[in-house]
N, C-alpha and C positions, 0 to 999 in steps of 0.2 A: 413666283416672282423671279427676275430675270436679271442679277445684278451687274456691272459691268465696273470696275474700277481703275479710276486716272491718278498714277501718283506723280509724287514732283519732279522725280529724274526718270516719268515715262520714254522719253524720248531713246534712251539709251538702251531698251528693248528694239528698236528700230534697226533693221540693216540699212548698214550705214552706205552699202554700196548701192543698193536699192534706186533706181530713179524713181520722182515721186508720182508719178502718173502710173508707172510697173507697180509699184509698190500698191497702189492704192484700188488698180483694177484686178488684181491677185485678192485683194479683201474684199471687195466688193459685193453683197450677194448681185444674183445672177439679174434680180428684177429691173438693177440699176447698176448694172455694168459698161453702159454706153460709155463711150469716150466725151460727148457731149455734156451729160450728164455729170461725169466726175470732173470735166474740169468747170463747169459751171461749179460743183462743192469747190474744189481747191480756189477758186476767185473767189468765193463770198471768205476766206479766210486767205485774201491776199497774193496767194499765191497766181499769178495770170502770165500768157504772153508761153516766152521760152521757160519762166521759171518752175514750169511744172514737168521739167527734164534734168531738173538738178536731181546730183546724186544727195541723199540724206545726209550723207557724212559733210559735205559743205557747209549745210545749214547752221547758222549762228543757234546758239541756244532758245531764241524768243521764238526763230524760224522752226525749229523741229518739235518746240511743244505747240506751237501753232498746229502744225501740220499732224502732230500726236492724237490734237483733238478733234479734227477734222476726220481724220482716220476713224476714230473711237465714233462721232457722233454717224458715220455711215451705216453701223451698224448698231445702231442704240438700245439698248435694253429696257426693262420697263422704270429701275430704279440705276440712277447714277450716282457713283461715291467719289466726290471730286477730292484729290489732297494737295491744295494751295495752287487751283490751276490758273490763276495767273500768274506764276512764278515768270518772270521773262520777258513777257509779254508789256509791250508798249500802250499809251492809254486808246490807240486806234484798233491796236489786235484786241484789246480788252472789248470794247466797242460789239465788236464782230462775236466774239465769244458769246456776251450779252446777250445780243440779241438772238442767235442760233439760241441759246438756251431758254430765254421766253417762250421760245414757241414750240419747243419741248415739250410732249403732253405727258409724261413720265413724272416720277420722283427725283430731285435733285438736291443731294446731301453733301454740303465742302464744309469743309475745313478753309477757311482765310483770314490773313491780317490785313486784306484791301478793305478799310473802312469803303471805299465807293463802289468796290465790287458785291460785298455786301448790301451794303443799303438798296442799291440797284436791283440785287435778282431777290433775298430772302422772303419768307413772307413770315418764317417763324425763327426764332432764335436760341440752340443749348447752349449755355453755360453752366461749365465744371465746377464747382468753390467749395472746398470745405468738407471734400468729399460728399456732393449733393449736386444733384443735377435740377438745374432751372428751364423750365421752357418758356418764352418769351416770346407772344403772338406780334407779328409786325416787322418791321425791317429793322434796320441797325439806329435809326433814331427812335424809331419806336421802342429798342428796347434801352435806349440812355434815358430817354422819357421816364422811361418806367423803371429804373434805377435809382436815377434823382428823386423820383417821387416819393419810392422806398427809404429813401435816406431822410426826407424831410420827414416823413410820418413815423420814421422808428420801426415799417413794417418788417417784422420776419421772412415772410416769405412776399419778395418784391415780384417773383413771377406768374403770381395768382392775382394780379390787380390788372386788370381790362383798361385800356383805354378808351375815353368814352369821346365819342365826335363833337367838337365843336361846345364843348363844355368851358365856361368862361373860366380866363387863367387863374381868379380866384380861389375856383376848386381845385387846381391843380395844386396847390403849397399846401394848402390845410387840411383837410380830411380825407377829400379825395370825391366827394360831391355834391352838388351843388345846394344839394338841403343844410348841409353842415353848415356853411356859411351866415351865420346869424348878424343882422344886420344889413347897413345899407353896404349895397356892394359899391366900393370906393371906382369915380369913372375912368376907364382906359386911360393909360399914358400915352403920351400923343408918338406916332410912329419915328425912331431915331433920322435925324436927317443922313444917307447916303453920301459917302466921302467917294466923289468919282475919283479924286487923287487915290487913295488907299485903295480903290478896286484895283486899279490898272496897274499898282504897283505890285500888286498882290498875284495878279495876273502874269506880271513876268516874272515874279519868283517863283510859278507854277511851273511857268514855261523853262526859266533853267534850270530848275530842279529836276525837272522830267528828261531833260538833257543830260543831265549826269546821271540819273538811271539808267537810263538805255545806254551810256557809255559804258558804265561798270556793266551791265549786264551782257554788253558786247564783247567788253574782255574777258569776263569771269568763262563765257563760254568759248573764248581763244583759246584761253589756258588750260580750260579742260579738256581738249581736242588734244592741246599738244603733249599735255599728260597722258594721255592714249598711248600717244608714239614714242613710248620710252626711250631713252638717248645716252643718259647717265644719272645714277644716284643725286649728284651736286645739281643736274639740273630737274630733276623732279622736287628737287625743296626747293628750289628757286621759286617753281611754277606753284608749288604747292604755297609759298608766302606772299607771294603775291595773290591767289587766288583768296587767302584770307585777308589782305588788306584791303581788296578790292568788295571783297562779303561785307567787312566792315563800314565802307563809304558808304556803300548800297545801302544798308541798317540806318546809317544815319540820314541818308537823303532821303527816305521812306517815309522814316519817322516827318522829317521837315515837310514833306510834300504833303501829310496828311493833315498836319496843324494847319498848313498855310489851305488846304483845301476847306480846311472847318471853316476858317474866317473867311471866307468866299461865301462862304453857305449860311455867315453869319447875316454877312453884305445883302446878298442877294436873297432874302428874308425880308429885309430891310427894305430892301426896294419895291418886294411885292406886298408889303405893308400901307409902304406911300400909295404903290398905285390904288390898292383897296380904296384907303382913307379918299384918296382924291378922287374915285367913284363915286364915292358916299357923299362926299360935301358937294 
């Protein structure tokens, strides 16, 4: 096995003088060194035009782990150890990430707090607790599913219970399948009516929460650049408090962008609900 590993301040192994088309055909193996070729990679992650003659050291933070990962997937191994590789990266660089990684025929093992970068690629799920490790087949609602479920039944171990397809939601609270359920099974509640007001509202608090990401993630990576270029003690703490009050915002607009992402996914449940029902009837 062939392992390869992307940590969160990858990028800072990079020469920063480096342009990124030199940089990247220096790594290249020999099979796929064309010039065509690598800047066909550096445009599937954005990079197109003149920007593939920036030198490294320019690049904003989200631009250099971008380009980190771009690098790393040219030369892919059989197993990849990601640690939080969206760190930086906007919900369109995320996108691109994504999808390059689905079609990965390899192992891929991350580490992340992106509830939607998860749900998106995993197919199985570890968790740490208690000194005990849980494995949890399925993505990231899969494994809240299977969490809740554990909590309702009192089960010990929540990560040996299987989800079962399309098994009526009856069985999901009480035993856990569908023989348990003694009695007449009580009929579906009728699907929530859709607050198009609440979607759309919902919608632009996604959109300017995602805006103050990418802002904070734009200076956090200013200030670390200018922290490179030491100048004086007073103003390395300067750049140094601001780079934590800026961690800080980040932290809390994360945390809001992933609530406010839940009740989207709560919505939009909802609405493929109606369309079902209104198939049906």
């Amino acid at each position: 096995m062939e392992v390869d590993y992307f940590a969160q301040d990858q990028y800072k192994a990079l020469d920063p003088e480096a342009r990124l088309l030199d940089d990247l055909t220096s790594f290249a193996p020999a099979a796929v060194s064309d010039q065509t070729r690598l800047r066909t990679l550096l445009g599937c992650f954005l990079f197109s035009h003149d920007d593939v003659f920036k030198r490294i050291g320019v690049l904003s933070g989200g631009e250099r782990n971008r380009y980190a990962l771009a690098r790393m997937l040219l030369r892919p191994a059989n197993c990849l150890l990601l640690d939080e590789p969206t760190n930086h990266l906007d919900m369109q660089a995320k996108d691109v990430l994504l999808e390059a990684l689905r079609k990965y025929t390899g192992t891929v093992v991350f580490v992340s707090h992106d509830r939607y970068f998860i749900d998106q690629l995993a197919t199985r799920i570890f968790e740490i607790e208690g000194g005990q490790l849980h494995d949890y087949p399925g993505n990231y609602e899969d494994y809240r599913w299977q969490k809740e479920r554990a909590a309702a039944d009192g089960s010990a171990s929540p990560a040996t219970t299987q989800r079962a397809p399309a098994t009526p939601p009856v069985a999901h609270h009480r035993s856990g399948t569908a023989a348990d359920a003694s009695g007449p099974v009580p009929a579906p509640k009728p699907p929530k009516k859709v607050n198009a007001s609440a979607v759309r509202k919902l919608e632009r608090q996604r959109s300017d929460i995602e805006g103050v990401i990418e802002r904070c993630e734009s200076e956090i990576a200013e200030y670390e650049l200018q922290l490179v270029n030491f100048k004086s003690a007073e103003e390395s703490i300067r750049l140094t408090k601001l780079i934590g009050e800026r961690r800080n915002e980040l932290g809390k607009a994360m945390k809001n962008w992933e609530e406010v992402v839940e009740k989207l996914e709560r919505q939009n449940s909802a609405t493929e609900a109606n369309r079902v029902a209104s198939e049906v009837n």
